[in-house]
DSSP file (Angstrom, degrees, kcal/mol; ACC not computed):
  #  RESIDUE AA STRUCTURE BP1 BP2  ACC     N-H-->O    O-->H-N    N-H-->O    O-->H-N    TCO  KAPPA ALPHA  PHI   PSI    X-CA   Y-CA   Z-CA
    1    1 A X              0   0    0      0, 0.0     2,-0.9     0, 0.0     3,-0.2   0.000 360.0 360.0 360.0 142.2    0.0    0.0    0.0
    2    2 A X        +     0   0    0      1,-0.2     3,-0.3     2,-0.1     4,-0.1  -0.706 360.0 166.6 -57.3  96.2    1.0    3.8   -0.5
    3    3 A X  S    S+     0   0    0     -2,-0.9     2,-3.1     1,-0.1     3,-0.4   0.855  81.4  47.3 -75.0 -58.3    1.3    4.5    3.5
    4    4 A X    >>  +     0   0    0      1,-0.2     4,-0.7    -3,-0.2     3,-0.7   0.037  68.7 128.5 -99.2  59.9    3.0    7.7    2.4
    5    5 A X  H >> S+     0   0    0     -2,-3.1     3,-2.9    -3,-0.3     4,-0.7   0.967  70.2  60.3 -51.5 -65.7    0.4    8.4    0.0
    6    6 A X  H >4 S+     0   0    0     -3,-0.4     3,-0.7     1,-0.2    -1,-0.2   0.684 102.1  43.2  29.1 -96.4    0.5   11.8    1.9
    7    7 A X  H <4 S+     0   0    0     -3,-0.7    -1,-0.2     1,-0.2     3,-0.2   0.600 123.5  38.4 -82.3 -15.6    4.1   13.2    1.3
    8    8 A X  H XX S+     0   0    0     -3,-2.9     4,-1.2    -4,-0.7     3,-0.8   0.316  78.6 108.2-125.4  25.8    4.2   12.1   -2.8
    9    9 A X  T << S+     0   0    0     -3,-0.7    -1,-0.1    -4,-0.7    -2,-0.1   0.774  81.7  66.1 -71.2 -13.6   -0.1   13.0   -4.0
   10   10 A X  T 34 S+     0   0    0     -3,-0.2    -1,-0.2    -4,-0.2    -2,-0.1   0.615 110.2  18.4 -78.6  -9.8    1.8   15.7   -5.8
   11   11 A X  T <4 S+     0   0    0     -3,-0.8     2,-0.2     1,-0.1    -2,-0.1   0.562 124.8  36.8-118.2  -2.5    3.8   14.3   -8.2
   12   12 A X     <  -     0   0    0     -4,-1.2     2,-0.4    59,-0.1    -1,-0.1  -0.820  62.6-132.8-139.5 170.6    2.1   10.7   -8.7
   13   13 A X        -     0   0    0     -2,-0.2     2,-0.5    -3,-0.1    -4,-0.1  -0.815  24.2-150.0-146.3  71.5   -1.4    9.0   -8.7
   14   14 A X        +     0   0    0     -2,-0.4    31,-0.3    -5,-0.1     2,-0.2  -0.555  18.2 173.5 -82.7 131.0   -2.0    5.5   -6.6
   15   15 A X        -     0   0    0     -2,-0.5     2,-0.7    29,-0.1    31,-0.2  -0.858  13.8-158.0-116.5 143.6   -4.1    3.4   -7.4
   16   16 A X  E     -a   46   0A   0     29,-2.2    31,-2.2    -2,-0.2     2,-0.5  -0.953   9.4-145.6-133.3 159.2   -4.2   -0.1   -5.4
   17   17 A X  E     -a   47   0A   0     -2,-0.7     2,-0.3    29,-0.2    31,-0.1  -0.929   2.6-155.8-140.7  94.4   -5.7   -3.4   -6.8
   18   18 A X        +     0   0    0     29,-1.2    31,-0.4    -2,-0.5    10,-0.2  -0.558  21.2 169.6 -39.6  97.8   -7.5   -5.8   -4.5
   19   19 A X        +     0   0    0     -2,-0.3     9,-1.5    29,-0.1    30,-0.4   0.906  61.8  64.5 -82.2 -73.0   -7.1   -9.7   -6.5
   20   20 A X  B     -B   27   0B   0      7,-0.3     7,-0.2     1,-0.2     4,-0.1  -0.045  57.8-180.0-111.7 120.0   -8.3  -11.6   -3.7
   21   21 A X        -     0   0    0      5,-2.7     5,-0.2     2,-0.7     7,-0.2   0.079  68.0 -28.8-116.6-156.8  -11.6  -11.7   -2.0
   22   22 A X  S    S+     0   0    0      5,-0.1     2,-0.3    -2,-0.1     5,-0.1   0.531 122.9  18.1 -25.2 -34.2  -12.5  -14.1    1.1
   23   23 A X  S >  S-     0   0    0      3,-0.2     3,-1.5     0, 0.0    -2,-0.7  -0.925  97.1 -77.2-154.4 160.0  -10.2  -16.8    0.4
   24   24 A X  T 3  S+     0   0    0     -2,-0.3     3,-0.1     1,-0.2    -2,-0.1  -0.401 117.4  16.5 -75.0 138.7   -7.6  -17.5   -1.4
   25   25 A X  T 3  S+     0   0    0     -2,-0.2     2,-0.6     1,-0.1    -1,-0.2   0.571  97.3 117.0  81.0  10.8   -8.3  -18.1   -5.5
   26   26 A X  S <  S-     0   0    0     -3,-1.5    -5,-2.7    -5,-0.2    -3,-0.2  -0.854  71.9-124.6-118.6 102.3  -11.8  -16.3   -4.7
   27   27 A X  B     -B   20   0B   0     -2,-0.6    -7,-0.3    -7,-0.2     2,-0.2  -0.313  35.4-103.5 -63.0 127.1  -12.0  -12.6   -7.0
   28   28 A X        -     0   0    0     -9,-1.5    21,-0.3   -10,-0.2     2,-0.2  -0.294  34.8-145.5 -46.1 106.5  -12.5   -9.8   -4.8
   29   29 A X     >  -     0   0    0     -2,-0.2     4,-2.2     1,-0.1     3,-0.5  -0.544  31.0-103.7 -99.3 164.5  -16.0   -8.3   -4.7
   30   30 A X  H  > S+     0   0    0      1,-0.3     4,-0.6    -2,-0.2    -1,-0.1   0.483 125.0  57.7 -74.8  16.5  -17.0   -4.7   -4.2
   31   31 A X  H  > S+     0   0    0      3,-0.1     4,-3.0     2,-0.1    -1,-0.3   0.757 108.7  46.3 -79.9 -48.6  -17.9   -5.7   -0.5
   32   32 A X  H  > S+     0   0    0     -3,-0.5     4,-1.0     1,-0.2    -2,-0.2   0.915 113.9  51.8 -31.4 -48.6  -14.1   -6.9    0.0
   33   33 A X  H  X S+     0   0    0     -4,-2.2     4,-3.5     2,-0.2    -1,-0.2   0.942 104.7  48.2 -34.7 -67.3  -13.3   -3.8   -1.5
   34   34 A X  H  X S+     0   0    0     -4,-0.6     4,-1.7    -5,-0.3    -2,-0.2   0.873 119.0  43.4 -57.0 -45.3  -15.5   -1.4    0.8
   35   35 A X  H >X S+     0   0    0     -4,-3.0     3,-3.2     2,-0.2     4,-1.1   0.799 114.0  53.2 -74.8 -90.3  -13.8   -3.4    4.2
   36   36 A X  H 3X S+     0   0    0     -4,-1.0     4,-2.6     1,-0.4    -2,-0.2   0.407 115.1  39.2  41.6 -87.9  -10.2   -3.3    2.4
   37   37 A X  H 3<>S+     0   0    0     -4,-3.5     5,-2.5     1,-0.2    -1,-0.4   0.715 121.5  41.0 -62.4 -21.5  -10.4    0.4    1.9
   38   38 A X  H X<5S+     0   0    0     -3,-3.2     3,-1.4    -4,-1.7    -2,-0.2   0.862 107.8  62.0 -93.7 -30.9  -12.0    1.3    5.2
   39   39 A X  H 3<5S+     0   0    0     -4,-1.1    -2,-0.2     1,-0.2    -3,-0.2   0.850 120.5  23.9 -62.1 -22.8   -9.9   -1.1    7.3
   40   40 A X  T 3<5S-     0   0    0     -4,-2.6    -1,-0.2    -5,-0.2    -2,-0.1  -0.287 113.2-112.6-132.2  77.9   -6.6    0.6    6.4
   41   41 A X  T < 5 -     0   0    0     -3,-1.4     2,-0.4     1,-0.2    -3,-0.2   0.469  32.0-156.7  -3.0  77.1   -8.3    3.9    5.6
   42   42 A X      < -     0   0    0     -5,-2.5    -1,-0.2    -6,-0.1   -39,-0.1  -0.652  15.5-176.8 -78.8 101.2   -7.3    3.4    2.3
   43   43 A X        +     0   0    0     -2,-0.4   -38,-0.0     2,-0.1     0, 0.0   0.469  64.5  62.9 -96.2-115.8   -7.4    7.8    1.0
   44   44 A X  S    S-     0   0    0    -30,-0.2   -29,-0.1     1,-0.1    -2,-0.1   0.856 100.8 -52.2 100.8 110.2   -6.6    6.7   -2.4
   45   45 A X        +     0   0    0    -31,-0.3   -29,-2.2   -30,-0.1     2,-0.6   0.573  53.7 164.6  11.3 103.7   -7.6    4.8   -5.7
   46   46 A X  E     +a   16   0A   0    -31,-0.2     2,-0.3   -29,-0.1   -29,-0.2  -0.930   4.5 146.9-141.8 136.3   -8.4    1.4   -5.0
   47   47 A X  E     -a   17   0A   0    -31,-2.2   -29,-1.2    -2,-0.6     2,-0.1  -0.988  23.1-140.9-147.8 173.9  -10.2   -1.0   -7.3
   48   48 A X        -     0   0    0     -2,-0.3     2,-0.2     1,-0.2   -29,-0.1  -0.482  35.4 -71.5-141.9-125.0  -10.8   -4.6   -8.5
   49   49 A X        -     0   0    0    -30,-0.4     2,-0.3   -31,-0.4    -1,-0.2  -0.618  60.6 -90.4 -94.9-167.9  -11.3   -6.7  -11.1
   50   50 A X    >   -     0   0    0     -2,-0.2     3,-1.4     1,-0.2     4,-0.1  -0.598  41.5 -90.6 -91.8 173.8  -14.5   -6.7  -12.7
   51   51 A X  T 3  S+     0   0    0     -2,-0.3    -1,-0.2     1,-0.3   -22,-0.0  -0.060 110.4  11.2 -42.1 121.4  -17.4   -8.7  -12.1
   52   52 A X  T 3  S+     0   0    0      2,-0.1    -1,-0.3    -3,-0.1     3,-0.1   0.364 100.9  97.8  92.1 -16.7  -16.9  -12.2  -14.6
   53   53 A X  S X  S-     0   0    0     -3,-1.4     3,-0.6     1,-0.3     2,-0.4   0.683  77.5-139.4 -96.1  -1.6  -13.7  -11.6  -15.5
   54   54 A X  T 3   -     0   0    0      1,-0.2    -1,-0.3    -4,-0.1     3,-0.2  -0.638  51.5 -38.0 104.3 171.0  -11.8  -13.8  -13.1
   55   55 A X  T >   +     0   0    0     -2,-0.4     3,-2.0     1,-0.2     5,-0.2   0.472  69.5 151.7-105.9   9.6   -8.7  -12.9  -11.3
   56   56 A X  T <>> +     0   0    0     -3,-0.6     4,-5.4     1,-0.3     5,-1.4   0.549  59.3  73.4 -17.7 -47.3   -6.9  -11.0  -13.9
   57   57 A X  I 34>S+     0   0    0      1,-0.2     5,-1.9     2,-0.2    -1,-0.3   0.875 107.9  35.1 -38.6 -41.3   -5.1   -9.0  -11.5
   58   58 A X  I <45S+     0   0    0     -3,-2.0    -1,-0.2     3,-0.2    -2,-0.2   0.911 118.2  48.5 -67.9 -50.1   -3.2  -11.7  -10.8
   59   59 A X  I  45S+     0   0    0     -4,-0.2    -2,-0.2     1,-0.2    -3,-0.2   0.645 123.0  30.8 -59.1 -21.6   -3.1  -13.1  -13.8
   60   60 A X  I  <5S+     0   0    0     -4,-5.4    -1,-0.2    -5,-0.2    -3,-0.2   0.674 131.4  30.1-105.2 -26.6   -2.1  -10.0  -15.9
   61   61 A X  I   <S-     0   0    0     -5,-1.4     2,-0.3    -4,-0.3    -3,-0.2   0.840 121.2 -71.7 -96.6 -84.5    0.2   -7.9  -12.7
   62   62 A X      < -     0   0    0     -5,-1.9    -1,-0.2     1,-0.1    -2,-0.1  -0.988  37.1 -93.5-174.2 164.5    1.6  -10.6  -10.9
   63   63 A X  S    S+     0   0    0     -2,-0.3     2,-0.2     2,-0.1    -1,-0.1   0.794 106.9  24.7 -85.9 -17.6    0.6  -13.6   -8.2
   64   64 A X  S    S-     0   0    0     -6,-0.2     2,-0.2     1,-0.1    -2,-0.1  -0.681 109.1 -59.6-142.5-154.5    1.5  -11.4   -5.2
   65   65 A X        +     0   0    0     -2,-0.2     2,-0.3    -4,-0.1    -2,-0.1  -0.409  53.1 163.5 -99.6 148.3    1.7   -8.0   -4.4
   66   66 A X        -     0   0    0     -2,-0.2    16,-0.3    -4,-0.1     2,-0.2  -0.992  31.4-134.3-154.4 152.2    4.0   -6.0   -6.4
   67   67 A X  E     -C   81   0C   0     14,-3.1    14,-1.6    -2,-0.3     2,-0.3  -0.633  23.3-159.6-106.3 166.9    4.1   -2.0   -6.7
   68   68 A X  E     -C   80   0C   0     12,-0.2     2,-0.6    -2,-0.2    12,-0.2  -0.950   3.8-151.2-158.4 131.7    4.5   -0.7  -10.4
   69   69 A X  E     -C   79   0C   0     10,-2.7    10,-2.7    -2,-0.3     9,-1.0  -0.969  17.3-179.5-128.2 160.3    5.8    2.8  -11.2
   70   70 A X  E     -C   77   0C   0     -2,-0.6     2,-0.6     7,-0.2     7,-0.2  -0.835  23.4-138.3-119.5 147.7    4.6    4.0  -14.2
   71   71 A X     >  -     0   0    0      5,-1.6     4,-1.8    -2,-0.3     5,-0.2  -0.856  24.7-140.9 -94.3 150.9    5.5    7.5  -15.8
   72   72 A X  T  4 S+     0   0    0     -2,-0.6    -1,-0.2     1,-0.2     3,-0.1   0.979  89.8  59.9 -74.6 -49.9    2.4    9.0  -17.2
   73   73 A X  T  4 S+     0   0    0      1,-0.2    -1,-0.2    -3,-0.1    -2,-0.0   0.905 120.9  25.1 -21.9 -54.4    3.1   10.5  -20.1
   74   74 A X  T  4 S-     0   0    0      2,-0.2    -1,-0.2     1,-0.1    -2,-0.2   0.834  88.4-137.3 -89.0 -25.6    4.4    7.1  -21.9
   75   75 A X     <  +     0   0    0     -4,-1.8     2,-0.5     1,-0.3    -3,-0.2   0.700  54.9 147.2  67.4  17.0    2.5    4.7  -19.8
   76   76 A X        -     0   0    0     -5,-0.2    -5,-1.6     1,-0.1     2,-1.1  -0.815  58.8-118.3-122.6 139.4    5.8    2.8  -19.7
   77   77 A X  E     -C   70   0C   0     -2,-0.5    -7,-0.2    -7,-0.2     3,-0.1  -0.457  26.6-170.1 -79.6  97.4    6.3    0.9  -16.3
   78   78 A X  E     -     0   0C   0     -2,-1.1     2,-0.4    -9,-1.0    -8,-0.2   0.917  68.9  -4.5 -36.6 -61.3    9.8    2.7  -14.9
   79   79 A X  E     -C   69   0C   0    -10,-2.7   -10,-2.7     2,-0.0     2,-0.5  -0.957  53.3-157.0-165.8 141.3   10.1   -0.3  -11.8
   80   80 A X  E     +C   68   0C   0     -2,-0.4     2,-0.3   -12,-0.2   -12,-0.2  -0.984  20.8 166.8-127.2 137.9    8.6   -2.8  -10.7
   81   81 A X  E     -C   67   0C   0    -14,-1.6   -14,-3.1    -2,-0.5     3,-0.0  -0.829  39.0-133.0-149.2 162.3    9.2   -3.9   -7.2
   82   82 A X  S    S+     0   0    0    -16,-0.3     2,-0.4    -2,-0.3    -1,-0.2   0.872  93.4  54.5 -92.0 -58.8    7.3   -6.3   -4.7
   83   83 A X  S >> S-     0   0    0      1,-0.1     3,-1.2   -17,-0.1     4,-0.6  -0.580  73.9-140.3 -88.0 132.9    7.4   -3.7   -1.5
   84   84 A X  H 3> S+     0   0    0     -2,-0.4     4,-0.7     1,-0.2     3,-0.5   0.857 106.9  62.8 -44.3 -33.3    6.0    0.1   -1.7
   85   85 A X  H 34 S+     0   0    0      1,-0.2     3,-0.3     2,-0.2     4,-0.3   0.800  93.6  63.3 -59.9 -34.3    9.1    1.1    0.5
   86   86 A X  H X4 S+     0   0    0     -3,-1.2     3,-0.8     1,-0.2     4,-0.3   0.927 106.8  46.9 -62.8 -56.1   11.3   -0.1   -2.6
   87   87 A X  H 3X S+     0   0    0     -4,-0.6     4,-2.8    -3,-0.5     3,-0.4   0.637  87.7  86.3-102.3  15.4    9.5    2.6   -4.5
   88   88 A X  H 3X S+     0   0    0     -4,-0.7     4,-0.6    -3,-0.3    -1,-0.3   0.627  90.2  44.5 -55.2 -29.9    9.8    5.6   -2.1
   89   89 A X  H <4 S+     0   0    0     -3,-0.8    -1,-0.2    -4,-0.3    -2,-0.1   0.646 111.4  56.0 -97.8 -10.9   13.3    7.0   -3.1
   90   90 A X  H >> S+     0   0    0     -3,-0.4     3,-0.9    -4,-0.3     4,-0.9   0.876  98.9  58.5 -81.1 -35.6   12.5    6.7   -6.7
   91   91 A X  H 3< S+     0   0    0     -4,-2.8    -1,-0.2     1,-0.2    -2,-0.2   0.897  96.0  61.0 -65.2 -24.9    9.6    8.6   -6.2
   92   92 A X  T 3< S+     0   0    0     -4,-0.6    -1,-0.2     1,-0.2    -2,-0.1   0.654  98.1  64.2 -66.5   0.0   11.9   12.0   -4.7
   93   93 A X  T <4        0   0    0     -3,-0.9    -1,-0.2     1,-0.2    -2,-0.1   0.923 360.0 360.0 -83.9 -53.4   13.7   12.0   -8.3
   94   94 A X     <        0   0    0     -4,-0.9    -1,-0.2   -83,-0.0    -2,-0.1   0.368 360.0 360.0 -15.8 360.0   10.2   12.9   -9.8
């Protein structure tokens, strides 16, 4: 998660992507969602996949949590790292 969503909302845009619903292999539905974002008062982008589709999040991102930074302009993914702390000093070049 973006803990120090905070200190970087001015130069970047988080989004976080819920695969996983009750159990594990089970796609996250928008009540998973709702507890997700309100248990760690989630300020910030959050979605999942949609309804039918599957787990794609995993299937397209990655099987476990991974942070992704992307520039906006190109859309082309700068680093991709498993912890959010990994991408905290990359974000002060920005």
């Amino acid at each position: 998660m973006a803990l120090k969503y905070p200190t970087y909302s001015d130069k970047v845009i988080f989004v976080e992507l819920l695969a996983e619903g009750g159990s594990h292999g089970v796609p996250a539905e928008p009540a998973h969602l709702d507890a997700w974002i309100g248990d760690r008062e989630i300020s910030f982008t959050s979605a999942i996949d949609p309804p039918g589709v599957g787990q794609r999040i995993i299937e397209e991102f990655a099987p476990r949590e991974n942070t992704f930074l992307v520039e906006l302009s190109t859309m082309k993914v700068v680093e991709r790292v498993e912890s959010p702390s990994e991408v905290y000093p990359l974000l002060g070049d920005l």
